[in-house]
C-alpha positions as CSV (number, residue, x, y, z in Angstrom):
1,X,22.8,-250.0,-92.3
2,X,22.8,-247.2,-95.0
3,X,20.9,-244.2,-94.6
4,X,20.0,-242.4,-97.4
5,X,20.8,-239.1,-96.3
6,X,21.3,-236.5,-99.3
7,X,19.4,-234.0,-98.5
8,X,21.9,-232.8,-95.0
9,X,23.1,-229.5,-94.9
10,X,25.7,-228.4,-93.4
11,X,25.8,-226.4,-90.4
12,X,27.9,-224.7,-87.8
13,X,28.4,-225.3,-84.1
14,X,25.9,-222.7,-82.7
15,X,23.4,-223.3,-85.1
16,X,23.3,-226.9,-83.1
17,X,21.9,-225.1,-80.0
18,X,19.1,-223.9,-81.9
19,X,18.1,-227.2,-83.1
20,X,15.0,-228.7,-81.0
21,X,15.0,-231.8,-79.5
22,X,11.8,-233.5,-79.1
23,X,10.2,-234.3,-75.5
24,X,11.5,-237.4,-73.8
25,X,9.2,-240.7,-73.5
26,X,8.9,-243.5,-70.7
27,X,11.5,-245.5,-72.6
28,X,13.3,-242.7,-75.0
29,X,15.2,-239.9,-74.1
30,X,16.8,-238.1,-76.8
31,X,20.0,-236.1,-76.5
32,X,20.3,-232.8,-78.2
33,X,23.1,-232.3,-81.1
34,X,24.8,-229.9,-79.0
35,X,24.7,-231.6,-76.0
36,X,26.9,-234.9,-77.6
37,X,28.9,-232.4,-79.3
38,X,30.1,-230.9,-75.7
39,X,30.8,-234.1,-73.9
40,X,32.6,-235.4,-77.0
41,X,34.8,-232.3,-76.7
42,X,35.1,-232.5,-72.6
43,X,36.2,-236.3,-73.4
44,X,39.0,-235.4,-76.0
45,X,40.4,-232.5,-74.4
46,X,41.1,-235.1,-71.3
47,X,42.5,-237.4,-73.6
48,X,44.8,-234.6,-75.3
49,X,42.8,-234.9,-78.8
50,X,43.5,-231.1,-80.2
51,X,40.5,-231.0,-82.9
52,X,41.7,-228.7,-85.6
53,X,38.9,-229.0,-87.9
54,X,35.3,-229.7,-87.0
55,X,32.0,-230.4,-89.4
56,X,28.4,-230.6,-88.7
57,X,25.9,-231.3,-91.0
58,X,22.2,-232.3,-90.1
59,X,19.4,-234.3,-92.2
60,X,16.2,-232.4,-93.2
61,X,14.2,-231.6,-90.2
62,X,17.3,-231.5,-88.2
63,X,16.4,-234.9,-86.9
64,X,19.9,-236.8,-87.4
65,X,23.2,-234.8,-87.0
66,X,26.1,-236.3,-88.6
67,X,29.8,-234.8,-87.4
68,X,33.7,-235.2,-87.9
69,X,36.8,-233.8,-86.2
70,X,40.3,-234.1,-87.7
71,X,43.1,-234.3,-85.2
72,X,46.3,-232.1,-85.1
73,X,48.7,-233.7,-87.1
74,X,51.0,-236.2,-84.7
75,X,53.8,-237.5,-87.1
76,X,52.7,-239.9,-89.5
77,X,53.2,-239.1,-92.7
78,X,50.5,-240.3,-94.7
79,X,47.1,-239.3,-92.7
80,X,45.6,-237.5,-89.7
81,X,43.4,-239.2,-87.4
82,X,39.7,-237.9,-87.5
83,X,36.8,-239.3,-85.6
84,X,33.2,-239.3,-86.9
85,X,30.1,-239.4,-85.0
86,X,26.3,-239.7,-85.0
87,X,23.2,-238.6,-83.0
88,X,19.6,-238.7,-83.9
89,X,16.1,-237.2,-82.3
90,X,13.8,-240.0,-84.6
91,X,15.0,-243.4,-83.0
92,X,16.7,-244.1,-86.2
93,X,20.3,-245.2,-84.4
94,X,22.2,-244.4,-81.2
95,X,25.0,-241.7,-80.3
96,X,27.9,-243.5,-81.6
97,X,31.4,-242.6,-83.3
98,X,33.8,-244.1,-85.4
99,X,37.5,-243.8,-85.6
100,X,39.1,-242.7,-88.8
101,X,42.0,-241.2,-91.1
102,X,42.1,-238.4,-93.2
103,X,45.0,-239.6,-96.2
104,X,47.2,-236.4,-96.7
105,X,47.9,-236.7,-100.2
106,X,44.2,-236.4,-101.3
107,X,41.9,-235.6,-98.7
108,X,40.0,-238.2,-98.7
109,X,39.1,-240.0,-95.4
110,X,39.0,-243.8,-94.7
111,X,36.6,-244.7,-91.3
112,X,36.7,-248.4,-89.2
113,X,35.6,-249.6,-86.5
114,X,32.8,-247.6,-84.9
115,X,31.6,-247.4,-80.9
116,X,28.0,-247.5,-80.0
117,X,28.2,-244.8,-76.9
118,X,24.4,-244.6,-76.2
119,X,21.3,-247.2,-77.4
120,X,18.6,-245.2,-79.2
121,X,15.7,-246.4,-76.5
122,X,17.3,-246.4,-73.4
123,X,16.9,-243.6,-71.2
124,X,18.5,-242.2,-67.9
125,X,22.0,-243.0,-69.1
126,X,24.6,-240.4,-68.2
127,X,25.9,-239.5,-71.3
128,X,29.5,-237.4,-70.5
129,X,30.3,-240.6,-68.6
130,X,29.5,-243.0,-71.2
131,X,31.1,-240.9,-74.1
132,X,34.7,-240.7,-71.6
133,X,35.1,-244.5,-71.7
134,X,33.9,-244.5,-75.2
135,X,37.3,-241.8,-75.8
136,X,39.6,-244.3,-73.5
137,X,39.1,-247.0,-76.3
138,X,40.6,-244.4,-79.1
139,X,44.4,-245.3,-79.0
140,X,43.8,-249.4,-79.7
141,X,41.3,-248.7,-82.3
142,X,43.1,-246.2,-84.2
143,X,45.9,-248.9,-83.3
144,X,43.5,-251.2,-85.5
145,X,42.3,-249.4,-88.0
146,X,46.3,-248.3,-89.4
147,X,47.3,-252.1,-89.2
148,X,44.1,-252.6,-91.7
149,X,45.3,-250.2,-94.0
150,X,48.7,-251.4,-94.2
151,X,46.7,-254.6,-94.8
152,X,45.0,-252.8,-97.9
153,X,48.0,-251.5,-98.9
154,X,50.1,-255.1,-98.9
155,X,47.7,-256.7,-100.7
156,X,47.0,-257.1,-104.5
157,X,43.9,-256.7,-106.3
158,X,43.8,-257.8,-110.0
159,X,41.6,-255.4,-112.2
160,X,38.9,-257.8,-112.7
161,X,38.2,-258.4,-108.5
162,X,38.3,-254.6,-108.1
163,X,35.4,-254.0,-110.9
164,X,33.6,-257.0,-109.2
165,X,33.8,-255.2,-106.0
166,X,32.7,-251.9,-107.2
167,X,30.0,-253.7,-108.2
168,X,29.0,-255.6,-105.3
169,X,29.3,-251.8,-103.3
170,X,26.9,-250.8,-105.7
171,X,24.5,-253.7,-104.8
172,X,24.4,-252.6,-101.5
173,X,23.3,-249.3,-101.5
174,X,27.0,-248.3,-100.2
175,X,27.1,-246.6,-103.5
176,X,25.1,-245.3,-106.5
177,X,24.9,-247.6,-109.6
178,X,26.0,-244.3,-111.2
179,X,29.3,-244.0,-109.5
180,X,30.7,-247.4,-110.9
181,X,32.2,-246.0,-113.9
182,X,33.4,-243.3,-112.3
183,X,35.3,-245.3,-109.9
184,X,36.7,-247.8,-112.1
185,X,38.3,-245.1,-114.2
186,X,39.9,-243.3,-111.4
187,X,41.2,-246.8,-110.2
188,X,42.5,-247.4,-113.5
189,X,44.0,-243.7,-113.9
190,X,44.2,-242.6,-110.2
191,X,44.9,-238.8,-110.3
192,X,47.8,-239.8,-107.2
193,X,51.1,-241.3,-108.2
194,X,50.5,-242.8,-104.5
195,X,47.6,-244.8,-105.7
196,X,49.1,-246.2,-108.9
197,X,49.9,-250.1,-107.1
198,X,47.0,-252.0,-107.7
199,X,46.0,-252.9,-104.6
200,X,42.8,-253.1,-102.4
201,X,44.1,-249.4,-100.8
202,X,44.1,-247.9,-104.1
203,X,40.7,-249.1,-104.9
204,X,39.8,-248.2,-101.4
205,X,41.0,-244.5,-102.2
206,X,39.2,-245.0,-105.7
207,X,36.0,-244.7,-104.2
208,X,36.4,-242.1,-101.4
209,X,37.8,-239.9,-104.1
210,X,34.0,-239.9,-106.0
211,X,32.4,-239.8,-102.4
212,X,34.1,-236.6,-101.8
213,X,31.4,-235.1,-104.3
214,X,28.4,-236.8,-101.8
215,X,26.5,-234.6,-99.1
216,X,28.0,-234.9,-95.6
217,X,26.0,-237.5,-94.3
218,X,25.9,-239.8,-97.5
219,X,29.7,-239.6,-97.6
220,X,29.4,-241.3,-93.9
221,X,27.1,-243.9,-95.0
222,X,29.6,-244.6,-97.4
223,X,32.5,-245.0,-95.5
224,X,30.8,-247.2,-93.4
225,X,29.9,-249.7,-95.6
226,X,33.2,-249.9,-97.0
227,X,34.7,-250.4,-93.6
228,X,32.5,-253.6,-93.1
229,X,33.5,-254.1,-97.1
230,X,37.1,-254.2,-96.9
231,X,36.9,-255.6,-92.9
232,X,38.3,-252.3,-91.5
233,X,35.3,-252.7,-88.2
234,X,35.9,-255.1,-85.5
């Protein structure tokens, strides 16, 4: 699913707790922004997570939050780990986050496989303890998700495939038909020595170098369909 989400703005942690959340329904409950912003902190404080940067942006209306933490550095050279997350008040998709990277070399941020925390209909559901067990799964998938991009990085991509691709992204709605260009030249002349092999990781970083010019929430849309793309989700 891609949501066409351009119009987010970005805003900052208390201006969450002014947000309204509609009133509750015999089979929906909605959770307020803030409210999954706490217990996703309460769970990665346990867990030793030390968030060192945090963003928050919300749809027009306020009705769909979109959020991503980067993690203190913890050795690897090339990233950080990040993990983005989702909450809407319209029954448009359930509390759910995804595990990710943020590469060093050109900020740009590569997201796999994402965790479904809360169904957008069901009520009664204690959220804190759903979002703790939802944290305990962290370590294996950010396991996953760096044995993917070595995968991306091992494997080559001729010039042709990689326009194909781009493409094919394009077809999906995971990106703009205007973008195509743009992301074939910089995967021709990356601005990164880093990115010079041509390879399906240099494409990769191809196209989340043009997303870093999308809105918040767009940028997320993207990442997600280039995680089902280039098989970094389970």
């Amino acid at each position: 699913m891609y949501l066409d989400l351009s119009s987010s703005r970005i805003v900052t942690r208390e201006q969450l707790g002014s947000i309204p959340t509609p009133p509750p329904t015999d089979t929906w409950q909605p959770v307020p922004h803030k409210e999954v912003v706490d217990a996703l902190d309460a769970a990665l404080a346990i867990r030793g997570y030390t968030v060192v940067h945090e963003e928050f942006a919300v749809n027009k209306g306020g009705k769909r939050l979109y959020g991503m933490y980067t993690f203190a550095p913890d050795g690897h050279p090339d990233w950080v780990k990040c993990l983005g997350f989702q909450n809407s008040h319209d029954k448009s998709m359930a509390v759910r986050t995804a595990v990710g990277v943020r590469v060093l070399v050109s900020d740009t941020t590569c997201i796999g496989g994402e965790m479904v925390i809360r169904r957008k209909h069901t009520s009664g559901l204690e959220l804190y303890e759903h979002v703790k067990e939802a944290m305990g799964q962290l370590v294996p998938r950010f396991e996953q998700l760096e044995s993917n991009i070595q995968r991306l990085q091992e494997t080559q991509m001729s010039p042709m495939l990689a326009k194909a691709l781009v493409v094919g992204m394009a077809q999906k709605g995971c990106i703009a038909s205007a973008d195509i260009v743009p992301i074939v030249n910089e995967y021709e002349k990356p601005q990164y020595p880093a990115f010079a092999p041509r390879t399906e990781w240099s494409l990769y970083n191809s196209i989340t170098e043009v997303a870093k010019k999308f809105q918040p929430q767009k940028a997320y849309s993207c990442y997600r369909g280039l995680a089902e793309i280039f098989q970094l989700a389970e």
